[in-house]
Phi, psi and omega in degrees: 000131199251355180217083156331275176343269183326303179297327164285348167296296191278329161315320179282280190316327184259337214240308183108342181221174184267157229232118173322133141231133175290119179273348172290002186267134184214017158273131213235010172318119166351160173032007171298195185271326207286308201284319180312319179283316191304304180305323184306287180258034176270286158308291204322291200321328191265334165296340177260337169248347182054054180189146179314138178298327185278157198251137152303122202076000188274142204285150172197140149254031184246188165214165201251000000 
């Protein structure tokens, strides 16, 4: 998770309660779920914002 804060925030906000995440998926193998949603949302992110998902300081075990 790369904005705790920020995830627990819009978790309230959108949901009303913080919204479970599993820290146990941990496979970061070609085509897994963890590296596929990340590659998702890595795109999404710089199309709506124009700007990198990653953070300086931001926690990643993967590579980019």
């Amino acid at each position: 998770m790369a904005f705790p804060g920020e995830y627990r925030q819009d978790s309230l906000v959108l949901t009303g309660r913080v919204v479970p995440h599993d820290d146990s998926v941990n496979d970061r193998a070609e085509g897994s779920k963890l590296t596929t949603c990340s590659d998702d949302t890595r795109q999404e992110w710089m199309r709506l914002y124009g700007t990198p998902w990653a953070r300086p300081g931001g926690m990643w075990c993967g590579a980019f």
